[in-house]
C-alpha positions as CSV (number, residue, x, y, z in Angstrom):
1,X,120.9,-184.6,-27.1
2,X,121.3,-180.9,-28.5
3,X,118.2,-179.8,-26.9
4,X,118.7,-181.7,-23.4
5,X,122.0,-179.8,-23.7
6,X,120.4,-176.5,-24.1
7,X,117.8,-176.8,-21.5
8,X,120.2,-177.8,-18.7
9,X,122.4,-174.4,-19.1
10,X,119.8,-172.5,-19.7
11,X,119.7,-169.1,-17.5
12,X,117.8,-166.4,-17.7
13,X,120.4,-163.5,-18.2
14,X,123.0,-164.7,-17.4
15,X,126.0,-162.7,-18.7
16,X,128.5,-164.4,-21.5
17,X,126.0,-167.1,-22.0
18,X,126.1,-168.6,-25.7
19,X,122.8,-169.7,-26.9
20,X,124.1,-173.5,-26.3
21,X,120.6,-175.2,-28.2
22,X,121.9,-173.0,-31.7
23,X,125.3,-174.9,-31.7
24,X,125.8,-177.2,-34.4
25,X,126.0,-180.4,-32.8
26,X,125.9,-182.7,-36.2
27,X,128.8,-180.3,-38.0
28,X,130.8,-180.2,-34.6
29,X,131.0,-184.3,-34.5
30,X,131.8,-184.4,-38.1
31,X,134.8,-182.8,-38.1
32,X,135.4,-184.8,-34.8
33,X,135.3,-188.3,-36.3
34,X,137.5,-186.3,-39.8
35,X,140.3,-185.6,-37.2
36,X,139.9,-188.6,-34.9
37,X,139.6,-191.1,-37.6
38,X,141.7,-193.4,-39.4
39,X,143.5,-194.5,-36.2
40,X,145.7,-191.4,-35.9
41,X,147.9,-192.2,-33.1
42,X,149.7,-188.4,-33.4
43,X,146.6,-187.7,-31.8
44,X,147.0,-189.4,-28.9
45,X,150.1,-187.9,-27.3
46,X,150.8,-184.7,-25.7
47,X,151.3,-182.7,-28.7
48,X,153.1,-179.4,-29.7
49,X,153.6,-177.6,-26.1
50,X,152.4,-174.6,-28.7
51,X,149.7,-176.2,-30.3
52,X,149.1,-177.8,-33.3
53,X,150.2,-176.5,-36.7
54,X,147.4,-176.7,-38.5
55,X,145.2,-174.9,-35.6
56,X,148.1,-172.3,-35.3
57,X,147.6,-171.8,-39.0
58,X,143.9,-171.6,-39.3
59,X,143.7,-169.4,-36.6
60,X,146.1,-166.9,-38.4
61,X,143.9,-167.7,-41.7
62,X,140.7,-166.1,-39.6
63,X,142.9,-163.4,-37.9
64,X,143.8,-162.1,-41.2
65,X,140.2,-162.6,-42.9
66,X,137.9,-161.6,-40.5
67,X,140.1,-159.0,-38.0
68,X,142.4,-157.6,-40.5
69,X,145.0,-158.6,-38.1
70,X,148.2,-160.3,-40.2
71,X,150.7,-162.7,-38.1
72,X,152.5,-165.7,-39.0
73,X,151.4,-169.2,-37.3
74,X,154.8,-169.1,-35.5
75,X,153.8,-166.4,-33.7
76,X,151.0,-168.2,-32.1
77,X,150.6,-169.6,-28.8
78,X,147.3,-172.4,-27.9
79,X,146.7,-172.3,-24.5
80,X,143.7,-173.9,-22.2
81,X,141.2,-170.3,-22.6
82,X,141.9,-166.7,-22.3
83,X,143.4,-166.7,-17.8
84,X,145.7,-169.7,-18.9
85,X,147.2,-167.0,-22.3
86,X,147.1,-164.0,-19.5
87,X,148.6,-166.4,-16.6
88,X,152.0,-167.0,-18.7
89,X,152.0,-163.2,-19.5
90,X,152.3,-162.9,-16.5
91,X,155.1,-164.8,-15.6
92,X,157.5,-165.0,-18.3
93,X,157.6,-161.3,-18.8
94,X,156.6,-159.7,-14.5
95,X,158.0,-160.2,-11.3
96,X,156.2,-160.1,-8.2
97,X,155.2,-156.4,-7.5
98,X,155.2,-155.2,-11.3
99,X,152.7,-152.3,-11.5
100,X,149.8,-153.5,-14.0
101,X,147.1,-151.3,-15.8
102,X,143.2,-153.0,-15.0
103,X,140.2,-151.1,-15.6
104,X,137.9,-150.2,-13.0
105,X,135.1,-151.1,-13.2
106,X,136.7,-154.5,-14.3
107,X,136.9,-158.2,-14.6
108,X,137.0,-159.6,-11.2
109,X,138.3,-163.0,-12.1
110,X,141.0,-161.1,-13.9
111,X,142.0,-159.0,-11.2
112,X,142.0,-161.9,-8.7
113,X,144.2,-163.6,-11.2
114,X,147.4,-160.8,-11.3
115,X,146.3,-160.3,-7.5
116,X,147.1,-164.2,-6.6
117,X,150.5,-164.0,-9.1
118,X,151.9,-160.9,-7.0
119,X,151.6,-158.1,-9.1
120,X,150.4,-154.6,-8.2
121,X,146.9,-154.2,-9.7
122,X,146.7,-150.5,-10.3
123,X,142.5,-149.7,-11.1
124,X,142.3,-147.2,-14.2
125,X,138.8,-145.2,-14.5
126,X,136.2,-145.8,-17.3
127,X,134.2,-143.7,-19.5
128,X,132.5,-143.7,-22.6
129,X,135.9,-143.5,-24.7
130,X,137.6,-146.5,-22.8
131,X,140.1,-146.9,-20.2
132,X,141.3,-143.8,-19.0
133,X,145.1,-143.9,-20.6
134,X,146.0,-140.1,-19.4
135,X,145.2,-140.8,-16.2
136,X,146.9,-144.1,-16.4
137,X,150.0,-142.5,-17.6
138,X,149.5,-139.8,-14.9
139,X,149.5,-141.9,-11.7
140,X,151.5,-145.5,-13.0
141,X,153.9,-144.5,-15.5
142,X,156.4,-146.9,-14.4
143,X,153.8,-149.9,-15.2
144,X,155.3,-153.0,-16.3
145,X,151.6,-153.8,-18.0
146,X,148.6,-152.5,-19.2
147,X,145.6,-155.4,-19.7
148,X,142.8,-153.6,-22.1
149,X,140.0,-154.5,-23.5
150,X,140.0,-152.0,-26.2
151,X,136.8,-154.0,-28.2
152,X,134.8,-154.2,-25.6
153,X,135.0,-153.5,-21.9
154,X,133.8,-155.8,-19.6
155,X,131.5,-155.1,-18.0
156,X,130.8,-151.5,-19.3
157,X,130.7,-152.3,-23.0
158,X,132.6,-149.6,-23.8
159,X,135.1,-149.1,-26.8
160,X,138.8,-147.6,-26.5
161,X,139.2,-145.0,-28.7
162,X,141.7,-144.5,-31.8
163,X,143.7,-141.5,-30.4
164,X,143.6,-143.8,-26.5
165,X,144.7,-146.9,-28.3
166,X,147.8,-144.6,-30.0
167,X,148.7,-143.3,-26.3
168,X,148.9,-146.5,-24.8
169,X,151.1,-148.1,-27.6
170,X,153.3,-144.6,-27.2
171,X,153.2,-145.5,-23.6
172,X,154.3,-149.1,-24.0
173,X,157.1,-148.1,-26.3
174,X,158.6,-145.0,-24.2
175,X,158.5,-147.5,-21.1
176,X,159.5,-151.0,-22.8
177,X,156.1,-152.2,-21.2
178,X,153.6,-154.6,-22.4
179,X,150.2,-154.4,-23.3
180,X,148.0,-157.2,-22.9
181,X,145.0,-157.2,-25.4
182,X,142.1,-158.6,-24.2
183,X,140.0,-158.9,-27.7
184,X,136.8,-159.6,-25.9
185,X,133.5,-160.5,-27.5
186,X,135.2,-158.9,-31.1
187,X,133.0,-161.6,-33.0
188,X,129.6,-159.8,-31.9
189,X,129.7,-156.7,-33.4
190,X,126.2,-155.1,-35.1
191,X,126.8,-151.8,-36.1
192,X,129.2,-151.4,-38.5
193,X,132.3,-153.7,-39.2
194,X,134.7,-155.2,-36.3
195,X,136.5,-152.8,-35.2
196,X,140.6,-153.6,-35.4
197,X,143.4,-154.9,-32.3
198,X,145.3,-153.0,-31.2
199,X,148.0,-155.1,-32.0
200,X,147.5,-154.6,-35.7
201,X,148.6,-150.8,-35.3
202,X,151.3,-151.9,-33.0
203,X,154.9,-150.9,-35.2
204,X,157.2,-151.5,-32.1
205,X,156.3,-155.3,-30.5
206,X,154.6,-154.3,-27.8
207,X,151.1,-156.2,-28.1
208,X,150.6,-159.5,-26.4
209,X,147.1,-160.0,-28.5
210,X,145.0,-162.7,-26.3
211,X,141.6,-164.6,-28.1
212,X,139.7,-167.9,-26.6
213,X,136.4,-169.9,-28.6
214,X,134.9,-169.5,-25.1
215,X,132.3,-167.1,-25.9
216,X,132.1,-167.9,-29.8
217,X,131.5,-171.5,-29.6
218,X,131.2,-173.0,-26.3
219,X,133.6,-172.0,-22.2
220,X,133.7,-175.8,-21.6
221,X,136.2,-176.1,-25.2
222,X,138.9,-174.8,-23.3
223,X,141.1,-173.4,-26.3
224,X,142.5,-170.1,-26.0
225,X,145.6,-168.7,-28.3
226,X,148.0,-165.6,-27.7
227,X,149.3,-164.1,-30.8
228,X,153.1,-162.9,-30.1
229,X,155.7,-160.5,-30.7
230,X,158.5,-163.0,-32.6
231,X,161.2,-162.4,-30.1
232,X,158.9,-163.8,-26.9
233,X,157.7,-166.8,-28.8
234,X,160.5,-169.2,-27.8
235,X,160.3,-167.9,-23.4
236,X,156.1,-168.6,-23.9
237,X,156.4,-172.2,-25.6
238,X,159.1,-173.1,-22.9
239,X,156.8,-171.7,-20.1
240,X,153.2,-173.8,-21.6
241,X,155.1,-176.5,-22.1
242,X,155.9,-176.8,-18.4
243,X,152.5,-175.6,-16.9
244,X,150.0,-177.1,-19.6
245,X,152.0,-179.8,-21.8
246,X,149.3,-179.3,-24.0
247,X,145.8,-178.2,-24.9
248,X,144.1,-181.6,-25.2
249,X,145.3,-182.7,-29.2
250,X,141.8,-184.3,-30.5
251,X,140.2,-181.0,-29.6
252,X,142.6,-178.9,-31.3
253,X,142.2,-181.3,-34.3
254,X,138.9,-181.0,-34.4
255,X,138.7,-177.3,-33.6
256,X,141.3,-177.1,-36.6
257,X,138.5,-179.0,-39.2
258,X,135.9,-176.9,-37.9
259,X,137.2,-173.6,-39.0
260,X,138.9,-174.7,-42.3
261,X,135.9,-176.3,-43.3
262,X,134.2,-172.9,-43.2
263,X,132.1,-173.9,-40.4
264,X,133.1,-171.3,-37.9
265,X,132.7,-168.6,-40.1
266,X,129.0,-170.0,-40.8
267,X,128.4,-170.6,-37.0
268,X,129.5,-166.7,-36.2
269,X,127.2,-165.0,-38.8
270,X,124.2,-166.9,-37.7
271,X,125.2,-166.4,-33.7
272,X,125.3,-162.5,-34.9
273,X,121.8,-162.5,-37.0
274,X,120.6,-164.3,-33.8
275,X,122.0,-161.9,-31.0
276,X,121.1,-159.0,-33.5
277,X,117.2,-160.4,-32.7
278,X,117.6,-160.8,-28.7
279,X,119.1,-158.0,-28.6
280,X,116.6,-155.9,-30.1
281,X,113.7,-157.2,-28.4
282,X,115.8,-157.3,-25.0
283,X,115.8,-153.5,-25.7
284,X,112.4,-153.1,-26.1
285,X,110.9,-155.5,-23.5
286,X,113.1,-154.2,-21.0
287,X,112.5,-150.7,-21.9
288,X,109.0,-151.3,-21.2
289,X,109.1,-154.0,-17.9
290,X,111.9,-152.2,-16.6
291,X,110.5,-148.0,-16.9
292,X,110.9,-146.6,-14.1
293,X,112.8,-149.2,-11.9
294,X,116.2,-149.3,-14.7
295,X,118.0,-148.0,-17.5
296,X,118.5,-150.6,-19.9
297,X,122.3,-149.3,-21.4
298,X,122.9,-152.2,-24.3
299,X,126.1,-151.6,-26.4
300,X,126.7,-151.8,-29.8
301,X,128.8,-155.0,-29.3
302,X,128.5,-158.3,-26.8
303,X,126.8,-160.6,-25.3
304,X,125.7,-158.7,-22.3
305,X,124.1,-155.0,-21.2
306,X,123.7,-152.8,-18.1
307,X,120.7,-152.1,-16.4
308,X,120.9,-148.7,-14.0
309,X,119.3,-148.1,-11.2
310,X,116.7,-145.7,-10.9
311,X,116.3,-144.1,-7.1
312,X,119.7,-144.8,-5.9
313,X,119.1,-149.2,-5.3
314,X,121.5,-150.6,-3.8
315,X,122.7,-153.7,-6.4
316,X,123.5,-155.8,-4.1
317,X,120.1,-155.8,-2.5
318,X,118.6,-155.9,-6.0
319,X,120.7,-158.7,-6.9
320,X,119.7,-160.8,-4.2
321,X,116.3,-160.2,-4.9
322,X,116.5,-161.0,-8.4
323,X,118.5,-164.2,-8.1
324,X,115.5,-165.5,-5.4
325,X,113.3,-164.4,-8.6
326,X,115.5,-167.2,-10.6
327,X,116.7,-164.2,-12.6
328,X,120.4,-165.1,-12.8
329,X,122.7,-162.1,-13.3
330,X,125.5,-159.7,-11.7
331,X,125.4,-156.5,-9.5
332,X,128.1,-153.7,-10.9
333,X,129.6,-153.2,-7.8
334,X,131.6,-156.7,-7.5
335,X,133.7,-155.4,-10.5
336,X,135.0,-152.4,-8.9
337,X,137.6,-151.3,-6.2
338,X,137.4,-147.8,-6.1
339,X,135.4,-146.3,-8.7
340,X,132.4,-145.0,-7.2
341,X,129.5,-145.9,-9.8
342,X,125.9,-145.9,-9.9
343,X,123.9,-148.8,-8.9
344,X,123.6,-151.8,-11.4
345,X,123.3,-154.9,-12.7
346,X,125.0,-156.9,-15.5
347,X,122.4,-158.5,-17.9
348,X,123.2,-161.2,-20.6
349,X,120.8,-161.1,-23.8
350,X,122.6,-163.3,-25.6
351,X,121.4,-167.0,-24.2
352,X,117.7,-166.3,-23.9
353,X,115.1,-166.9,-26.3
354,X,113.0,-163.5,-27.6
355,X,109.7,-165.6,-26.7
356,X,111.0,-165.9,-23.1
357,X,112.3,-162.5,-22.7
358,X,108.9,-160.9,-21.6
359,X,108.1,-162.8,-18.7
360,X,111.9,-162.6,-17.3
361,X,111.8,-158.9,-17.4
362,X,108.3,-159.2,-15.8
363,X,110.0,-161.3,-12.9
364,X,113.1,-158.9,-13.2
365,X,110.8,-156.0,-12.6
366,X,108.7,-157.8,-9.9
367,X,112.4,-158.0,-7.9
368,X,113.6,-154.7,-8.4
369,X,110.2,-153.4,-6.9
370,X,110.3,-155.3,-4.0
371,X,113.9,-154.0,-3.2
């Protein structure tokens, strides 16, 4: 079943795409039948509108293990992935026409998100150090957010920098605003250690710190979590508790096995040895297919890279080219508003096998050409 599984979402660089046929199918229904067995009818209600205790906890176990990040189990939030956690942001602390930070380029599906619950997306530039706080500051000081993916930036794969992230939480506190953390792709890190939250230097309560098992074990999980300051906790577990009821209990039981059991931890170092490998020889293959046609820009963090355009493509002309190729993959230009950037694509390494790689960036190369 593992490998029918694997084969049927398997696309050729396609961005945030786990390697499905590595997840441990035979571990995973293990700790299924440990937290479904023994006729426990607790799990067949709607549970805790927060989640369940001992998911809460091991969450905070890994939080303070592996990101250095210390928080008690109260001060967690399960919610159904990372849009559902930024959703009741949202609306237990805006009101329609709040002002909110969002990179630019950024994550569409983000954007659309704040767009559709009334608030005033306000695009902040990009460069190598991050979102652009002083500018930020400059033009929306009166923001009642700021959403930042200070680990990695999506799509840019960029990190925020130290004396940025201090500026921002300055910000925050000067203006009693809110900054919604983002902690994207933090699990896929390979050079040097994870770097730390924001919310971990935060002294005054500003963070709203927001993770999902999306990207580390599998989207279709479902299981997000936001990590809050003590004095929100009660407004959020009212709020989830009228829009979600709960995250689906059996899962969270299971979920909850899976990581005390040790098994996540296993599962991420050998997702990190493997994406260490793709990513290498998606470097080097693409180097080579791709010389003179792209730049092949691959961070030090991620799932995904950037490929730029040599002799001023168009990516949307590229991109349709290279999805008729069966080359499956995103232009740069659907993440921006204004920001006027160079032409792109966004590339995932992360789901395709090193012994396919070659003959995708042949067919990627084939595309561009013909563009």
């Amino acid at each position: 079943m593992a490998a029918d599984i694997g084969k049927a979402e398997y696309r050729p660089f396609l961005p945030n795409h786990p390697a499905f046929e590595r997840f441990p199918f035979a571990i995973w229904r293990k700790c299924w039948n440990v937290a479904t067995s023994g006729g426990r009818a607790n799990g067949l209600g709607y549970g805790d509108p927060a989640g369940e205790v001992v998911l809460r906890q091991r969450i905070a176990e890994y939080l303070a293990l592996h990101r250095g990040d210390l928080c008690d189990h109260e001060q967690i939030v399960i919610t159904p992935g990372g849009h559902s956690a930024f959703a009741l942001a949202a609306l237990v602390l805006g009101n329609p026409g709040d002002r909110i930070w969002l990179e630019d380029p950024g994550p569409l599906t983000v954007r659309n998100l704040f767009w559709t619950l009334a608030l005033d997306v306000c695009p902040v530039a990009v460069d190598r150090d991050g979102m652009d706080v002083g500018q930020a500051i400059q033009k929306y000081p009166g923001a009642r957010f700021a959403f930042a993916m200070p680990s990695r930036h999506h799509p840019l794969g960029v990190t925020l920098s130290l004396p940025r992230r201090l500026a921002m939480l300055d910000w925050a506190r000067q203006h009693e605003a809110w900054i919604i953390e983002d902690d994207y792709d933090s699990e896929f890190r390979y050079v040097g250690p994870p770097l730390p939250s924001i919310r971990s230097i935060d002294g005054h309560d500003r963070v709203i710190y927001v993770g999902t098992f999306s990207k580390a074990l599998y989207p279709a999980i479902r299981v997000g979590y936001l990590v809050l300051p003590r004095q929100l906790v009660g407004a959020f577990r009212n709020l989830t508790g009228l829009m979600n009821r709960s995250v689906p209990v059996d899962v969270q039981l299971a979920l909850a096995e899976f990581i005390g059991g040790g098994h996540f931890a296993t599962h991420l170092r050998r997702m990190r040895d493997l994406y260490t490998q793709r990513r290498t020889a998606f470097m080097e293959f693409g180097a080579g297919a791709l010389d003179g046609l792209a730049r092949i820009d691959c961070p030090d963090s991620g799932m995904n890279a950037v490929a730029w355009l040599e002799e001023g493509r168009d990516d949307v002309v590229v991109h349709r080219s290279a999805v008729a190729a069966g080359i499956q993959c995103f232009p740069l230009s659907d993440y921006t508003v204004g920001a006027k950037m160079p032409g792109a694509l966004v590339l995932g390494f992360s789901g395709v096998p090193v012994e396919r790689m070659k003959r995708h960036f042949d067919a990627l190369a084939d595309a561009i050409a013909r563009s």
